[in-house]
FIDRENKE-476415 format. One line per field, with one value per residue: residue number from 1; x, y negated, z negated of N, C-alpha, C in turn. Coordinates in Angstrom, 2 decimals. Layout:
<gupas>
k: [NUM/...] $
n_east: [X/...] $
n_north: [Y/...] $
n_up: [Z/...] $
ca_east: [X/...] $
ca_north: [Y/...] $
ca_up: [Z/...] $
c_east: [X/...] $
c_north: [Y/...] $
c_up: [Z/...] $
</gupas>
This chain:
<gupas>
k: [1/2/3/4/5/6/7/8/9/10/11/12/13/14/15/16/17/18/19/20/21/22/23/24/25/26/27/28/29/30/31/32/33/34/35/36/37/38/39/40/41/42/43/44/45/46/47/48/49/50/51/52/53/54/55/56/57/58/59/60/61/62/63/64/65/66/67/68/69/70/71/72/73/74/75/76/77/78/79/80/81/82/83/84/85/86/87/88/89/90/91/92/93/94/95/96/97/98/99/100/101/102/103/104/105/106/107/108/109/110/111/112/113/114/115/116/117/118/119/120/121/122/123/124/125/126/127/128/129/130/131/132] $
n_east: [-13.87/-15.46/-13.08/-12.45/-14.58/-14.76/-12.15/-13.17/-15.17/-13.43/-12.17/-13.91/-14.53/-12.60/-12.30/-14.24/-14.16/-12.62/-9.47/-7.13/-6.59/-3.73/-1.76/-1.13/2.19/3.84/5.20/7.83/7.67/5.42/5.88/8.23/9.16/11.42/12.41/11.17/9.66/8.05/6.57/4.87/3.43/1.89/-1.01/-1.05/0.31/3.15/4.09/6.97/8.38/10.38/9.28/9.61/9.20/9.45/8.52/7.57/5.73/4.16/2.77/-0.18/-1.76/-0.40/-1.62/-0.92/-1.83/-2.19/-2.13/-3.17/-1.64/-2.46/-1.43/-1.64/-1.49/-3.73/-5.64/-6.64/-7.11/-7.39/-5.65/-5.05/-2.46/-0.46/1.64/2.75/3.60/1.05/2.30/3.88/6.72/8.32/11.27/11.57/11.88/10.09/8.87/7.11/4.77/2.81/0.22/-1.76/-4.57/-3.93/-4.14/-4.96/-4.47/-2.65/0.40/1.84/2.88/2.05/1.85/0.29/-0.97/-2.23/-3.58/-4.87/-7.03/-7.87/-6.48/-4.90/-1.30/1.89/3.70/6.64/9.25/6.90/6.56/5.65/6.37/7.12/6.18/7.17] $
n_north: [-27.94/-25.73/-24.17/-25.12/-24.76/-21.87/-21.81/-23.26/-21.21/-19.23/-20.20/-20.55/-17.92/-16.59/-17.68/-17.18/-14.51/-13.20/-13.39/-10.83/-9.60/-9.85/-7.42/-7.53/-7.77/-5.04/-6.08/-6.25/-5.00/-4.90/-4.29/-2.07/0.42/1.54/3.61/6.74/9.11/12.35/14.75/17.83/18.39/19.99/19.21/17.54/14.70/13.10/10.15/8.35/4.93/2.70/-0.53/-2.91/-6.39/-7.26/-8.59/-12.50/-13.65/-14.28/-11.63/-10.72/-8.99/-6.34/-3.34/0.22/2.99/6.11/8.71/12.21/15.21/17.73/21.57/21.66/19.08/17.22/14.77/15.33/13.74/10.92/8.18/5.32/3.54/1.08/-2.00/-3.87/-6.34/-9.47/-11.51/-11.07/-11.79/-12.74/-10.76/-9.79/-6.76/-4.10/-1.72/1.18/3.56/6.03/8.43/11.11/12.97/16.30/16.87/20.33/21.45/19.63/19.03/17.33/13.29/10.56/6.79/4.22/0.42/-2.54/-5.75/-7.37/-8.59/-6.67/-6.89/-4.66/-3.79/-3.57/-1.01/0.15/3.14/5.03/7.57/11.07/12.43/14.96/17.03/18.02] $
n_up: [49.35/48.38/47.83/45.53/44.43/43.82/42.13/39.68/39.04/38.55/36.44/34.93/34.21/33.25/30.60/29.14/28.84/25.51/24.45/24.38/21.13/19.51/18.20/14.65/13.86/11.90/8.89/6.70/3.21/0.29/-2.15/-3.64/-4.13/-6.23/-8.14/-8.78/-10.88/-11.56/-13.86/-14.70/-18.19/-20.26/-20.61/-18.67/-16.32/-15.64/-15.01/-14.07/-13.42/-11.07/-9.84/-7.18/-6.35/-3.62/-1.43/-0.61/-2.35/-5.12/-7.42/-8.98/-11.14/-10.33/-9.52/-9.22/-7.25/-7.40/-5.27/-5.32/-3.93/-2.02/-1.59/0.88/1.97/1.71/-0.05/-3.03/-5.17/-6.83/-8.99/-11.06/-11.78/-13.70/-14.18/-16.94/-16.71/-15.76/-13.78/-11.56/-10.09/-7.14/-5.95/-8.92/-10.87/-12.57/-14.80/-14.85/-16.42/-16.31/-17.59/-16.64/-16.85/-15.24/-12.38/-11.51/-8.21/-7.18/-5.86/-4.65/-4.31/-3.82/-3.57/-3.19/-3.40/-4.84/-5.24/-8.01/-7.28/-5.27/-2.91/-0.64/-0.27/1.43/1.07/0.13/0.18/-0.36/-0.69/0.02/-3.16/-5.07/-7.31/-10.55] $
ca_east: [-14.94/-15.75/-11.85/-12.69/-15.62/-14.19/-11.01/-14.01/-15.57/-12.61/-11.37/-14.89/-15.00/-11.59/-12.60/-15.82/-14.01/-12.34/-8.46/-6.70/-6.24/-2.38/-1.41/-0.26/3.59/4.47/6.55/8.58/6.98/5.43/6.65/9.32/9.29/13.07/12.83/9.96/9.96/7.13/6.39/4.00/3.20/1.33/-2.16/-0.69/1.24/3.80/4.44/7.35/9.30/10.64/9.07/10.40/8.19/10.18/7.88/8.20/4.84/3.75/1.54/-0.91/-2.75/-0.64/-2.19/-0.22/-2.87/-1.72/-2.80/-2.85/-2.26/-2.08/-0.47/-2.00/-1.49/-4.98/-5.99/-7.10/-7.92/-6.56/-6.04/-4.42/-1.71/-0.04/2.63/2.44/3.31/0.09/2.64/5.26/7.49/9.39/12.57/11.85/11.50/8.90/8.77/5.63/4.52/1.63/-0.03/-2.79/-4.79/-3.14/-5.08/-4.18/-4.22/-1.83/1.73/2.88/2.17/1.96/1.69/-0.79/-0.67/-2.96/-3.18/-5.90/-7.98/-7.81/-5.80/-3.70/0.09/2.57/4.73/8.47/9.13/5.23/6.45/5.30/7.60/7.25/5.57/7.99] $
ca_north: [-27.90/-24.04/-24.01/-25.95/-24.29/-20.58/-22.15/-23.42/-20.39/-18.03/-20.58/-20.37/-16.59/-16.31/-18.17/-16.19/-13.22/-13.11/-12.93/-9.36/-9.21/-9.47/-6.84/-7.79/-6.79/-4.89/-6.55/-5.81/-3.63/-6.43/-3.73/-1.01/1.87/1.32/4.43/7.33/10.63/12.69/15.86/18.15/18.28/21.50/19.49/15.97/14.48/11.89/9.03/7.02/4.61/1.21/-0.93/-4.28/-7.20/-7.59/-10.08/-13.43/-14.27/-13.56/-10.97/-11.07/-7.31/-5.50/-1.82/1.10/4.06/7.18/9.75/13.73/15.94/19.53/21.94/21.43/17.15/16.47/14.49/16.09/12.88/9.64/8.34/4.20/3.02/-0.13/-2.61/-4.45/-8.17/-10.42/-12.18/-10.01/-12.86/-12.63/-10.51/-8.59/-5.88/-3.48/-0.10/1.61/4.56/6.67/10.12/11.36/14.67/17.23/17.29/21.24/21.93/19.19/19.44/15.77/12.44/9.47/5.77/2.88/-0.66/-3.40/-6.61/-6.95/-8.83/-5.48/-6.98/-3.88/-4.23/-2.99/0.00/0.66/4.08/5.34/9.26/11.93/12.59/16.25/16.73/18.55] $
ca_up: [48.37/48.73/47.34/44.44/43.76/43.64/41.42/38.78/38.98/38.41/35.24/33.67/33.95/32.04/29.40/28.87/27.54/24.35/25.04/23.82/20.02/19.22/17.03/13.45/13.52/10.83/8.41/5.39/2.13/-0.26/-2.66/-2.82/-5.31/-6.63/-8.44/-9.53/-11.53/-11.79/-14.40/-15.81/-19.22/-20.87/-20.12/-18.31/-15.39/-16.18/-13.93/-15.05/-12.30/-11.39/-9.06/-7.09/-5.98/-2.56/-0.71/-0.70/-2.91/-6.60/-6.66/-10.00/-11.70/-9.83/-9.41/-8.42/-6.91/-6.94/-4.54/-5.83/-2.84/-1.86/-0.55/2.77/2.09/1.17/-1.48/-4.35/-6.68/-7.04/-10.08/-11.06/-13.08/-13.39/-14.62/-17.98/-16.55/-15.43/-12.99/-10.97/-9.65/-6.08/-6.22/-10.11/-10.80/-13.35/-15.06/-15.40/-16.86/-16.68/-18.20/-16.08/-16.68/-14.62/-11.35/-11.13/-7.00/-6.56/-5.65/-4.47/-5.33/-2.64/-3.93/-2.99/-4.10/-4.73/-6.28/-9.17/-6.62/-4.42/-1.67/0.02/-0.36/1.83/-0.26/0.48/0.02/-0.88/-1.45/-0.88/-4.17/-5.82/-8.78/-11.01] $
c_east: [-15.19/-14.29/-11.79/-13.38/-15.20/-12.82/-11.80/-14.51/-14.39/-11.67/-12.38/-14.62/-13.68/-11.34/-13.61/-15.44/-12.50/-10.61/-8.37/-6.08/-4.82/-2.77/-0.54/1.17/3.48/5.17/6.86/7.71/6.40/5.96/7.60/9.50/11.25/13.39/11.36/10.10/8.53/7.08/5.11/4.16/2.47/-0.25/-2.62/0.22/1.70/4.40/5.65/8.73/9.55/10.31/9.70/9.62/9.31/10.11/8.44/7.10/4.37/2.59/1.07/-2.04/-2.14/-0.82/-1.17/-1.53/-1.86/-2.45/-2.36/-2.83/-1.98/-1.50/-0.58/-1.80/-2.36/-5.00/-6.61/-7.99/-6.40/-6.93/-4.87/-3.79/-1.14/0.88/1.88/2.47/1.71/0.65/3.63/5.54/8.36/10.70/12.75/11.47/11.12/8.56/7.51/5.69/2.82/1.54/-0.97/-3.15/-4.43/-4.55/-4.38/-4.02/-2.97/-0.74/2.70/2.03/2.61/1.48/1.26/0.04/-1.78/-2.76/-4.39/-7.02/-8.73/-7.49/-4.95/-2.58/0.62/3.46/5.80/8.39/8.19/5.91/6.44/6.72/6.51/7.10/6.16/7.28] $
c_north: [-26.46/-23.18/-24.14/-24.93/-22.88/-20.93/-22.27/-22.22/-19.17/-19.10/-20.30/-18.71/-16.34/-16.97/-17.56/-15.36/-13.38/-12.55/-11.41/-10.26/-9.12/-8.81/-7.78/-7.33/-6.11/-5.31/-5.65/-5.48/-4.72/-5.71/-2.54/-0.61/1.77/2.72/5.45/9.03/11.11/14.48/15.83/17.98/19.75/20.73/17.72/16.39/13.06/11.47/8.21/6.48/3.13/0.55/-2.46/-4.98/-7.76/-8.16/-11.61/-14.15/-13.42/-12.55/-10.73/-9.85/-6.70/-3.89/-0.80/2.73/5.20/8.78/10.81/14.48/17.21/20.01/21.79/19.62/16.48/15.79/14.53/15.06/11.41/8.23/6.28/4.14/1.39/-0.87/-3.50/-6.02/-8.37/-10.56/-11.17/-11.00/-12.17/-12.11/-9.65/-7.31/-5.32/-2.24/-0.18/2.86/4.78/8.00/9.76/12.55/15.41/17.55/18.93/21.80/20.80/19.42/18.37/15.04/11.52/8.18/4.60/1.72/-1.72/-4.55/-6.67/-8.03/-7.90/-5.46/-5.60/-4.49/-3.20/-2.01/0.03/1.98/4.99/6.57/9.65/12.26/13.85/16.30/17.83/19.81] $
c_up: [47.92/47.56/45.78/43.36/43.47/42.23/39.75/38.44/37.97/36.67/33.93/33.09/32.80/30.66/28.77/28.30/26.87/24.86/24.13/22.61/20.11/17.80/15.80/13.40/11.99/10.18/7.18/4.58/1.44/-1.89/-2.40/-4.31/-5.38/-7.10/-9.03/-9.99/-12.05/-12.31/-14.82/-16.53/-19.09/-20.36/-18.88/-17.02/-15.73/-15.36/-14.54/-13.25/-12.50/-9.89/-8.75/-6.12/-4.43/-1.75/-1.06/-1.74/-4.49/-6.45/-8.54/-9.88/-11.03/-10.18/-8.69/-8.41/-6.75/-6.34/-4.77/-4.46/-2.87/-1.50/0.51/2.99/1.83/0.06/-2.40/-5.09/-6.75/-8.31/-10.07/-12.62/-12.45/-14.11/-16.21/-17.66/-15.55/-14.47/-12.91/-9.93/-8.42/-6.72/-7.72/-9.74/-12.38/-13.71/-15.38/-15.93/-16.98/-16.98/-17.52/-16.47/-15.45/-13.84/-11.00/-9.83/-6.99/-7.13/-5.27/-4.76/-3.62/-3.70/-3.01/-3.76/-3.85/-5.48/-7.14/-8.64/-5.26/-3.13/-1.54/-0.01/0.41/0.90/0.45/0.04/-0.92/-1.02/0.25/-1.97/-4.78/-7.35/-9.49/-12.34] $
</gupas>
């Protein structure tokens, strides 16, 4: 009985607390920067690249953020551009282009992603890329 009762005891208590949190694995990018080129201008910075929807799900507004940073890596100013399709279908791929006013401390560029409901997206090769 005594046996019993210690066995009950020791099943309640491990039910009582909250097992350990499995980490999320990391998976695959839900995009992937295919290609990006970035210049001054005399009073601009010109974004122009090709992005590829590399997940397995449509992703709808998407946003590309781009983070200004410094010489030390900070970020200066972060500024959004984005694709012309509504729907960016599994497997295409999407040129964009942007002009931004010329954040003048920065020196690289780093890339975000969202969808136009402001879910986070995984990036494939986010930068830092050299602002020319």
């Amino acid at each position: 009985m005594k046996s019993v009762l210690i066995g009950l005891l020791l099943v309640l208590a491990s039910l009582s607390f909250p097992a350990e949190k499995k980490r999320k694995p990391k998976g695959a990018p839900d995009i992937e920067l295919v290609e990006l080129s970035c210049h001054r201008t005399a009073t601009d910075v010109v974004i122009d690249g090709r992005v590829r929807n590399s997940g397995d799900r449509k992703i709808e507004g998407l946003r590309l953020l781009f983070d200004f940073l410094s010489i030390g890596g900070h970020v200066v100013t972060t500024r959004e551009g984005g694709i012309d399709d509504a729907e960016f279908e599994p497997g295409s791929e999407a040129e964009f282009h942007s002009r931004i006013p010329d954040p003048v401390r920065a020196v690289r560029l780093y890339v975000n992603a969202q969808t136009g409901s402001q879910r986070d997206l995984r990036v494939g090769k986010p930068g830092p890329y050299v602002i020319e």
